[in-house]
DSSP file (Angstrom, degrees, kcal/mol; ACC not computed):
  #  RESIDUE AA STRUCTURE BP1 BP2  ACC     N-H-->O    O-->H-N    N-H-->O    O-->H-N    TCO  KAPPA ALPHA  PHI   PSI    X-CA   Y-CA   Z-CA
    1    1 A X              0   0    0      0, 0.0    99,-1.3     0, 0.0     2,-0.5   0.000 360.0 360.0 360.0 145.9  165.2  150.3   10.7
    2    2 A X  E     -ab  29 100A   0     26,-2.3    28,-1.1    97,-0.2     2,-0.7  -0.990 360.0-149.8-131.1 118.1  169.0  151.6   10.1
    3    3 A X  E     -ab  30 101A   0     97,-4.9    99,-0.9    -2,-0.5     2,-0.7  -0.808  23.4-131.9 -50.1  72.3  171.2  152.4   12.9
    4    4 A X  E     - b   0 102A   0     26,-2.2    99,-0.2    -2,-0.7     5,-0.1  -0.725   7.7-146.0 -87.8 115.8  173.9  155.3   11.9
    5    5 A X     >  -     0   0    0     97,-1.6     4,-1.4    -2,-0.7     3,-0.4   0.276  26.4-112.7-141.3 130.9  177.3  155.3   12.4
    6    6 A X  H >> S+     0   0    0      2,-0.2     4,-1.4     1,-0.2     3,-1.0   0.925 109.9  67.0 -17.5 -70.8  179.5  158.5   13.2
    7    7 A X  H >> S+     0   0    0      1,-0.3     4,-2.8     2,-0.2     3,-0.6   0.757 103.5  50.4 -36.6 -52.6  181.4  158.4    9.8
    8    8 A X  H 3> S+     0   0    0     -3,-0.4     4,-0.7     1,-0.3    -1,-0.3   0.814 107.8  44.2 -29.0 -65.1  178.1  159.2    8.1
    9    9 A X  H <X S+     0   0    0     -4,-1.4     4,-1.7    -3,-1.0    -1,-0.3   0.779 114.4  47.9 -79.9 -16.3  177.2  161.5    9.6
   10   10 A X  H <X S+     0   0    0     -4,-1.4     4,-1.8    -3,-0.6    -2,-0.3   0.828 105.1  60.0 -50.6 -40.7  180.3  163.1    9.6
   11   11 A X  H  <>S+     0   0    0     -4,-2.8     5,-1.6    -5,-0.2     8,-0.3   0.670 109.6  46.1 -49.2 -17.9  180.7  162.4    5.8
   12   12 A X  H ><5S+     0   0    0     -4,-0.7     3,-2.7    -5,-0.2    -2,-0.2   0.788 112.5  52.0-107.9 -43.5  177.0  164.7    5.4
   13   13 A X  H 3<5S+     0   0    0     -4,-1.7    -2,-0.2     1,-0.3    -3,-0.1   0.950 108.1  46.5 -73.0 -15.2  178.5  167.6    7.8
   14   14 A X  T 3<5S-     0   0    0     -4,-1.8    -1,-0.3    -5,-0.1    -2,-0.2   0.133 131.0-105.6 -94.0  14.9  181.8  167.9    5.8
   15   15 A X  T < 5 +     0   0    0     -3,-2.7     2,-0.4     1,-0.2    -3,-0.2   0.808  52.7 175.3  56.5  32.4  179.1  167.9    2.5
   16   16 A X     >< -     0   0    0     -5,-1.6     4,-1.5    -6,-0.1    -1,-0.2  -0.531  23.8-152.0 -25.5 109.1  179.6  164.4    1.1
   17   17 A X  H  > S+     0   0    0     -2,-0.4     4,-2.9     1,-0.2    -1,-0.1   0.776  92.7  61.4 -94.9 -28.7  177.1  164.3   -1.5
   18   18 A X  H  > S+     0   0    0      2,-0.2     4,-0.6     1,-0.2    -1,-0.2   0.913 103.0  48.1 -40.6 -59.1  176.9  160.6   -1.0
   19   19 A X  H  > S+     0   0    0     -8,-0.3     4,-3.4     2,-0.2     5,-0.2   0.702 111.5  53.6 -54.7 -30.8  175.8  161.0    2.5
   20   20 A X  H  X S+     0   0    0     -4,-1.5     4,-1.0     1,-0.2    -1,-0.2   0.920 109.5  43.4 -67.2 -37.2  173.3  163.4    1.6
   21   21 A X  H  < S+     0   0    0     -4,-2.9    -1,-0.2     2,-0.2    -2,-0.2   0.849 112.8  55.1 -79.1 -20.5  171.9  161.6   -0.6
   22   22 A X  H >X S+     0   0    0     -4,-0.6     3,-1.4     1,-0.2     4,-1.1   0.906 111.3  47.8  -5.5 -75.5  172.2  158.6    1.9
   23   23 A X  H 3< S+     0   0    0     -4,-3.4    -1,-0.2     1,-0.3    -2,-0.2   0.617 107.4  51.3 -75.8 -24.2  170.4  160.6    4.3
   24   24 A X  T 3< S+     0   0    0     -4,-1.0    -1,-0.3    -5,-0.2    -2,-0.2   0.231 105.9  54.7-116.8  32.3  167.8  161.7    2.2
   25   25 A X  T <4 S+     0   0    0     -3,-1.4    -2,-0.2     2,-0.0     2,-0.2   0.316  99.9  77.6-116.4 -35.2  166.7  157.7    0.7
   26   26 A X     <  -     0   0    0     -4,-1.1     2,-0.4     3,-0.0     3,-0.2  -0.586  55.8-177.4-126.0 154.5  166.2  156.3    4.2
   27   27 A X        +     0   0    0      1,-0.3   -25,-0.1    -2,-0.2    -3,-0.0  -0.986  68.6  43.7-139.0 150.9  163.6  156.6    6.6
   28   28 A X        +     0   0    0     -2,-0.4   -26,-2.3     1,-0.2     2,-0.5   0.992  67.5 166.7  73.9  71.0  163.5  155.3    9.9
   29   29 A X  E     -a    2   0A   0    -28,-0.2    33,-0.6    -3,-0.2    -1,-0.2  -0.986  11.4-174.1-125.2 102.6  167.3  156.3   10.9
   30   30 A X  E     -ac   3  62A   0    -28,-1.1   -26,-2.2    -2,-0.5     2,-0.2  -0.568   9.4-159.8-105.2 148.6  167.8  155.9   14.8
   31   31 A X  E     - c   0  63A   0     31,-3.0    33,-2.6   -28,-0.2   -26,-0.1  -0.991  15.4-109.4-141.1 154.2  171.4  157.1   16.3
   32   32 A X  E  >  - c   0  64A   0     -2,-0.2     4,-1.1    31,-0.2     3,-0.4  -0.323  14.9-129.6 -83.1 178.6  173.3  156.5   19.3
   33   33 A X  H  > S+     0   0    0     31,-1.5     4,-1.6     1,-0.2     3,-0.3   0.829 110.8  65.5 -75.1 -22.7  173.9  158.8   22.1
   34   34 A X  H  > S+     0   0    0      2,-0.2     4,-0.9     1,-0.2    -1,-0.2   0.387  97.8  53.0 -32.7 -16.6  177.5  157.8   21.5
   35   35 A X  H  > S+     0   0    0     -3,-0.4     4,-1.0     2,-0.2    -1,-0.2   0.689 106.0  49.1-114.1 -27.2  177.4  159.4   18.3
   36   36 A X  H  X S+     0   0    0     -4,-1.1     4,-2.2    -3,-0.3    -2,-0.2   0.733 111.0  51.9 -64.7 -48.3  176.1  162.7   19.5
   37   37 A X  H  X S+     0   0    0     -4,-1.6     4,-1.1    -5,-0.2     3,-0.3   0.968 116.9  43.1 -50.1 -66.8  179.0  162.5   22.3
   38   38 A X  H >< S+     0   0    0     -4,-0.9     3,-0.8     1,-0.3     4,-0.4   0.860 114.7  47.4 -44.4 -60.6  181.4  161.8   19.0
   39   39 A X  H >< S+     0   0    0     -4,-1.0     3,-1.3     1,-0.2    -1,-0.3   0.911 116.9  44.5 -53.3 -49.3  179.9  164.5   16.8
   40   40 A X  H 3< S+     0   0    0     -4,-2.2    -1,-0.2    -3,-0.3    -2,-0.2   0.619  97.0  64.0 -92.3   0.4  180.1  167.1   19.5
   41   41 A X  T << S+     0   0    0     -4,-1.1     2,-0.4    -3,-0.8    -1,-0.2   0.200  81.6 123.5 -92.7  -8.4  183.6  166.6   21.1
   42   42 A X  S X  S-     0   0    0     -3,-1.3     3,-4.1    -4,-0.4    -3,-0.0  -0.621  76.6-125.7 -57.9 116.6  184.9  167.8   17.1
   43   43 A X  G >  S+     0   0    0     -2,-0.4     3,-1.1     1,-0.3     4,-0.2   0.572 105.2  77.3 -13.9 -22.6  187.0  170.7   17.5
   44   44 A X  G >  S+     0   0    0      1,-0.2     3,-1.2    -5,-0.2    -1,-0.3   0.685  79.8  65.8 -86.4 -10.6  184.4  172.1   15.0
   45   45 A X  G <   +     0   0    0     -3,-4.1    -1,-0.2     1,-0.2    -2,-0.1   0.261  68.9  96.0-116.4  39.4  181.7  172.7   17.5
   46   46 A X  G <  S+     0   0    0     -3,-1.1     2,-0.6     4,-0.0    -1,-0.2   0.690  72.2  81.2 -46.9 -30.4  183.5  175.3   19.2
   47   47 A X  S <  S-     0   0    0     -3,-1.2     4,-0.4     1,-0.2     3,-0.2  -0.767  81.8-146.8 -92.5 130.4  181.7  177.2   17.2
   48   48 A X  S >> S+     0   0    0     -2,-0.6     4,-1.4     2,-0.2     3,-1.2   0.907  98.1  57.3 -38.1 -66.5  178.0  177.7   18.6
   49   49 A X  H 3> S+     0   0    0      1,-0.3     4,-1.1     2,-0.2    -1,-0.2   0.761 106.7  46.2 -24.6 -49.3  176.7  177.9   15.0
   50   50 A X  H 34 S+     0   0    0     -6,-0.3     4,-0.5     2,-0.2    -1,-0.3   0.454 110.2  48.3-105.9  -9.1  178.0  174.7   14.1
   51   51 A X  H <> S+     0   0    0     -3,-1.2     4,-1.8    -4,-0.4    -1,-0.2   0.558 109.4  55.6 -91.1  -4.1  176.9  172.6   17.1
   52   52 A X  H  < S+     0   0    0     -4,-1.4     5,-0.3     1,-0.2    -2,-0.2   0.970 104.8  52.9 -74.1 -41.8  173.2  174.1   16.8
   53   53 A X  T  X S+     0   0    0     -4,-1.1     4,-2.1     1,-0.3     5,-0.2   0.916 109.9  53.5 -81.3 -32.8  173.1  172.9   13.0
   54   54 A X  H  > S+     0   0    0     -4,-0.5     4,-3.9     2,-0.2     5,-0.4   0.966 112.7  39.8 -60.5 -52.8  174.1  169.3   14.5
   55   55 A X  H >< S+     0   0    0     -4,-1.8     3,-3.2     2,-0.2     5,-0.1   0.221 111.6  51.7 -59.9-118.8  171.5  169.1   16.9
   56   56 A X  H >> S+     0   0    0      1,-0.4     4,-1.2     2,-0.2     3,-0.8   0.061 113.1  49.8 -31.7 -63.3  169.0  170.4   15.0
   57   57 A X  H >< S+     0   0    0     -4,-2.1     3,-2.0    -5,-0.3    -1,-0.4   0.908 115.0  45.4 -17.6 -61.8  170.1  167.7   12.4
   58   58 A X  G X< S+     0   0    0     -4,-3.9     3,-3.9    -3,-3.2    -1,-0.3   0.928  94.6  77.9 -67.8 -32.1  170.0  165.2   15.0
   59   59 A X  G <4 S+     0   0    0     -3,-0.8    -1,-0.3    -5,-0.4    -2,-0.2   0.802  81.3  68.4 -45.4 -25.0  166.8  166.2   16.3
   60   60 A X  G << S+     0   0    0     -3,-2.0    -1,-0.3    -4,-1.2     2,-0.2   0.653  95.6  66.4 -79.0  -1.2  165.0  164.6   13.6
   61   61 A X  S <  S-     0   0    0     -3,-3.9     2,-0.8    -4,-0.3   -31,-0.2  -0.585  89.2 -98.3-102.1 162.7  165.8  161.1   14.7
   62   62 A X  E     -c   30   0A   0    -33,-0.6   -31,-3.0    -2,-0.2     2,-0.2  -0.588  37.2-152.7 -84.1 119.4  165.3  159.0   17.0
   63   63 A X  E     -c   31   0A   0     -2,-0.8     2,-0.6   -33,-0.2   -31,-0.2  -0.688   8.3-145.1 -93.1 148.8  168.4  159.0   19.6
   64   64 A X  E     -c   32   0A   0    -33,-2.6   -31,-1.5    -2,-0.2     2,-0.2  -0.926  19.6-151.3-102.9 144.8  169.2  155.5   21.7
   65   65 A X        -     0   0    0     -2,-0.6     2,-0.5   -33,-0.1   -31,-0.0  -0.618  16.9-101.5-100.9-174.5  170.3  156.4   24.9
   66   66 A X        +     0   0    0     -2,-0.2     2,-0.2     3,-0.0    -1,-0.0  -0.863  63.8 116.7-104.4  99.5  172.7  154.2   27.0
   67   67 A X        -     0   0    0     -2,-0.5     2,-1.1     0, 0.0     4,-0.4  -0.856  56.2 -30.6-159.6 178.7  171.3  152.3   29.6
   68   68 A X  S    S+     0   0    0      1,-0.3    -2,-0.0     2,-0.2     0, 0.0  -0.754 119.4  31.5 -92.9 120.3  170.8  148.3   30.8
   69   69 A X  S  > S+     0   0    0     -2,-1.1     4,-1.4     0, 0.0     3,-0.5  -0.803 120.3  59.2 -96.1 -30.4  170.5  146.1   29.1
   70   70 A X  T  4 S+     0   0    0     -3,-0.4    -2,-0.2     1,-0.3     4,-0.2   0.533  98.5  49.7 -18.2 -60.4  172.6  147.8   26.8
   71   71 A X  T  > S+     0   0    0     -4,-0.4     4,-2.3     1,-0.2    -1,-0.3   0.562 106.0  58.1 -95.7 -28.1  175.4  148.3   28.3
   72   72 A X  H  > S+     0   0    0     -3,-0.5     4,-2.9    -5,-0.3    -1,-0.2   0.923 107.9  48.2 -59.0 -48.5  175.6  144.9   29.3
   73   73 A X  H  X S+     0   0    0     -4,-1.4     4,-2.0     2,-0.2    -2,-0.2   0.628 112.7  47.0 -58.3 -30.3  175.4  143.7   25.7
   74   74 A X  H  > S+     0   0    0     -5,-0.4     4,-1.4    -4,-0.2    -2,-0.2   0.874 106.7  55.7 -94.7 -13.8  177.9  146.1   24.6
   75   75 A X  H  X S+     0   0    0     -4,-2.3     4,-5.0     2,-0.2     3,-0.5   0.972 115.4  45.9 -51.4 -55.5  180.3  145.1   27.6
   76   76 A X  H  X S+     0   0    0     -4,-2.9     4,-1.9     1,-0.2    -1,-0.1   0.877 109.7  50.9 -36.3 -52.7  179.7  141.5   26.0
   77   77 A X  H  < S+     0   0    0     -4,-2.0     4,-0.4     1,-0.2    -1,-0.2   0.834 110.8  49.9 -39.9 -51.9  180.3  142.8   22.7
   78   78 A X  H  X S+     0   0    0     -4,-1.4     4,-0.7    -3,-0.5     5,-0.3   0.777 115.0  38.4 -70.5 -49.7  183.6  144.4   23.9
   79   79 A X  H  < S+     0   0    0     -4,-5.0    -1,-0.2     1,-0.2    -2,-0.2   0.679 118.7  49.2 -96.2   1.4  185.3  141.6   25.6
   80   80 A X  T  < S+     0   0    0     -4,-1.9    -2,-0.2    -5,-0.2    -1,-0.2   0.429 124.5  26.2-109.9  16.3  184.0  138.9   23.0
   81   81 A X  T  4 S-     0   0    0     -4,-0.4    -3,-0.2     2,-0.1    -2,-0.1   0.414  99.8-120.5-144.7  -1.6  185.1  140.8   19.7
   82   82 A X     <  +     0   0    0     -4,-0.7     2,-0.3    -5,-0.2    -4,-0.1   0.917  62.0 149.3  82.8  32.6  188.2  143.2   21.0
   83   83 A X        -     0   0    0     -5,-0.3     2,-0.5    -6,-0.2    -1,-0.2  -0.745  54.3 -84.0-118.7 154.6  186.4  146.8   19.9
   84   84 A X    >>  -     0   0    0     -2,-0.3     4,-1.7     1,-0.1     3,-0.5  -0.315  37.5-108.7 -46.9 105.2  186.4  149.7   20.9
   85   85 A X  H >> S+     0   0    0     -2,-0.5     4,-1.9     1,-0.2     3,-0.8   0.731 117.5  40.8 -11.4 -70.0  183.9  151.1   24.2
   86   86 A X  H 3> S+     0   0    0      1,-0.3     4,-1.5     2,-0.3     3,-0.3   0.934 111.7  50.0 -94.7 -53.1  181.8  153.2   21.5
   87   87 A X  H <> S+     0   0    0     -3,-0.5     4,-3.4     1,-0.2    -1,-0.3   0.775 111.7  47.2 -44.4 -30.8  181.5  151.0   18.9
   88   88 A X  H <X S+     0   0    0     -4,-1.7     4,-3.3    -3,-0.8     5,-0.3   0.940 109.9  53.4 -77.5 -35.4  180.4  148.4   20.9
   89   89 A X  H  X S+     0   0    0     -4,-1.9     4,-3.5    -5,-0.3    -2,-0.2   0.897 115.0  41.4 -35.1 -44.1  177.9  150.6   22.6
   90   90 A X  H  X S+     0   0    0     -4,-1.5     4,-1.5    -5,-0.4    -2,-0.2   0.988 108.6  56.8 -76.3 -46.0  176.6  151.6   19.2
   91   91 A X  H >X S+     0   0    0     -4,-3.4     4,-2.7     1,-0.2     3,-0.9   0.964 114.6  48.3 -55.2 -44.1  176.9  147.6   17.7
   92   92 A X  H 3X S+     0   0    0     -4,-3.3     4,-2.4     1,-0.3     5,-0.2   0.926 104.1  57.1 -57.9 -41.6  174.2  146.9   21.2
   93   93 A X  H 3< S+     0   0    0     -4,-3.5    -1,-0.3    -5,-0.3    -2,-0.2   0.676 107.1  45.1 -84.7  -9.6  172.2  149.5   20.3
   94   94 A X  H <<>S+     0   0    0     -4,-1.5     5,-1.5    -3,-0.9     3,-0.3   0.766 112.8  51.9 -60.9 -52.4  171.6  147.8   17.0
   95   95 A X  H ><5S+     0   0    0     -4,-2.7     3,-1.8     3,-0.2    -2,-0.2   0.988 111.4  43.2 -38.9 -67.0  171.1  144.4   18.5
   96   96 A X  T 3<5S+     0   0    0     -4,-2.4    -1,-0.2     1,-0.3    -3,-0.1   0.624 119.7  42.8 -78.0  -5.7  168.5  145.4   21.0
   97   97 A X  T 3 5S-     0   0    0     -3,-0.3    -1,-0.3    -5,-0.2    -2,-0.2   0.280 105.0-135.3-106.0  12.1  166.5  147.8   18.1
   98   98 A X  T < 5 +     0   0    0     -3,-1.8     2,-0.4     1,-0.1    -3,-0.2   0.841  55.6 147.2  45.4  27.6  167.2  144.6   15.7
   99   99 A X      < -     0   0    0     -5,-1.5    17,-0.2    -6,-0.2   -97,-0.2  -0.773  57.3-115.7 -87.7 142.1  168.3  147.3   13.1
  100  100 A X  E     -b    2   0A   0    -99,-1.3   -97,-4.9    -2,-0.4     2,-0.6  -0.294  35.0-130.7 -65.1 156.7  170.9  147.0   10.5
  101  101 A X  E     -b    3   0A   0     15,-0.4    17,-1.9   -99,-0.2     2,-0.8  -0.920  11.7-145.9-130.3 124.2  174.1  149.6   11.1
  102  102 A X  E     +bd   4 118A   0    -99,-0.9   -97,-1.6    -2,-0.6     2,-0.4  -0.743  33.0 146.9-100.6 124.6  175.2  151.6    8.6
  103  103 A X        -     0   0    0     15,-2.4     3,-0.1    -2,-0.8    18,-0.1  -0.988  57.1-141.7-156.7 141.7  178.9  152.4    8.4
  104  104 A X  S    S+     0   0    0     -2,-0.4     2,-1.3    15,-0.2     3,-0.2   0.724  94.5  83.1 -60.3 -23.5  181.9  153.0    6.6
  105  105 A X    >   +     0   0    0      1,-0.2     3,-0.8     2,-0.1     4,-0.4  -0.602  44.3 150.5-117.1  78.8  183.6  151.0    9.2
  106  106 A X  T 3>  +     0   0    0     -2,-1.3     4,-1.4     1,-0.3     5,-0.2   0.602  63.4  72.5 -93.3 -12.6  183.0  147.4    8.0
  107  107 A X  T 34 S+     0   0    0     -3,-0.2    -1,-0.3     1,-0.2     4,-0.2   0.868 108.5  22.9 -46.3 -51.5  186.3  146.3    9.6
  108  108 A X  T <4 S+     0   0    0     -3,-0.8    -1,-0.2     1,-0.1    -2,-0.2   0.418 124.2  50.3-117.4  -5.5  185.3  146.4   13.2
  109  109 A X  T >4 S+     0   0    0     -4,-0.4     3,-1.0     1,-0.1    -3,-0.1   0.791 100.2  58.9-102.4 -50.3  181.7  146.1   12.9
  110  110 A X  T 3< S+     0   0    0     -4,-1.4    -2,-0.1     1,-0.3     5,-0.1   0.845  96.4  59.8 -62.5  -9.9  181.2  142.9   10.5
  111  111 A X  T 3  S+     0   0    0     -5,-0.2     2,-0.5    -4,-0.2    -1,-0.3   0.212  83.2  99.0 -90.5  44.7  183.1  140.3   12.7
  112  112 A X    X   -     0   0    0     -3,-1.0     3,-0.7     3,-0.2    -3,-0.1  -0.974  64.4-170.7-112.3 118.2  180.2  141.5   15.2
  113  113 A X  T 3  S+     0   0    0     -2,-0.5    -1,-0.1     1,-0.2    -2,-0.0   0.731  72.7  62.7 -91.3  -5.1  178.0  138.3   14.4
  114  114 A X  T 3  S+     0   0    0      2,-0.0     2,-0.3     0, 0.0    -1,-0.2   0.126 103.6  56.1 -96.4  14.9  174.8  139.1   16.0
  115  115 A X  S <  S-     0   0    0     -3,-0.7    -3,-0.2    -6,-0.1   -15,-0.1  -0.993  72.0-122.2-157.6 149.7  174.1  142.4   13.6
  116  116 A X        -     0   0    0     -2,-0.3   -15,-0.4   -17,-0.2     2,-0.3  -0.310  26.7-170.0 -63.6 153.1  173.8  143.4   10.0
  117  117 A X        -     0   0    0    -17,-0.1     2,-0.2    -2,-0.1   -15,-0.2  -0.752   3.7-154.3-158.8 139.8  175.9  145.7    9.3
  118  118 A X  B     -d  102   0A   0    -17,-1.9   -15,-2.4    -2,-0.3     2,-0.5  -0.617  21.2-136.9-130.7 144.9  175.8  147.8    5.6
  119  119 A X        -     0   0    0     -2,-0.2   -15,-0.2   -17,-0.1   -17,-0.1  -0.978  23.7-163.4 -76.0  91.7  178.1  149.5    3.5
  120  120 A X              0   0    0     -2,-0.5    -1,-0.1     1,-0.1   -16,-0.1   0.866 360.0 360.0 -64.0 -21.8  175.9  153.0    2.5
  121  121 A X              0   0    0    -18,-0.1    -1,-0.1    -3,-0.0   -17,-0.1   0.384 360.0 360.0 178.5 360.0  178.1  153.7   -0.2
């Protein structure tokens, strides 16, 4: 199971051919609800259009929502590795679904020792 990270999926709405193809190699791609908050607080989904085509995108996955244990593991996360409230949310929600997390953003994630964490491309 692969966990995905914001960038990604930002990289596929801005047409990243990388991500597309990414996106269309993997099965079994869970996201957090932190990463719908992210996606949908862009300036770009003023437009109606362009937040339907995100949900509907998202719809086809499995969302984790944010809830305890979770948040307790990402509190942990937070005060024992110095990251950011939503990344650590998202690094817990990889722990507790034991999935690797795929990200662009290998800086803040890899010194996370309790999770995989992948380059996609």
């Amino acid at each position: 199971m692969k966990i995905v990270d914001t960038d990604i999926f930002i990289d596929l709405f801005r047409g990243l051919e990388l991500s597309r193809q990414f996106f269309a190699e993997n099965e079994e791609i869970i996201f957090s609800a932190i990463t719908e908050a992210e996606l949908l607080s862009g300036q770009q989904c003023k437009d109606a259009a362009v937040r339907e085509k995100i949900l509907h995108f998202l719809s086809q996955f499995e969302k984790i929502t944010v809830g305890n244990p979770l948040v307790q593991i990402a509190a942990d996360f937070r005060r024992k590795y110095g990251i950011a409230l939503p990344d650590a949310i998202i690094a817990a929600s990889a722990f507790v679904h034991n999935a690797t997390l795929i990200t662009r953003n290998l800086k803040d994630f890899q010194k996370i020792r309790e999770i995989k964490v992948e380059k996609p491309y």
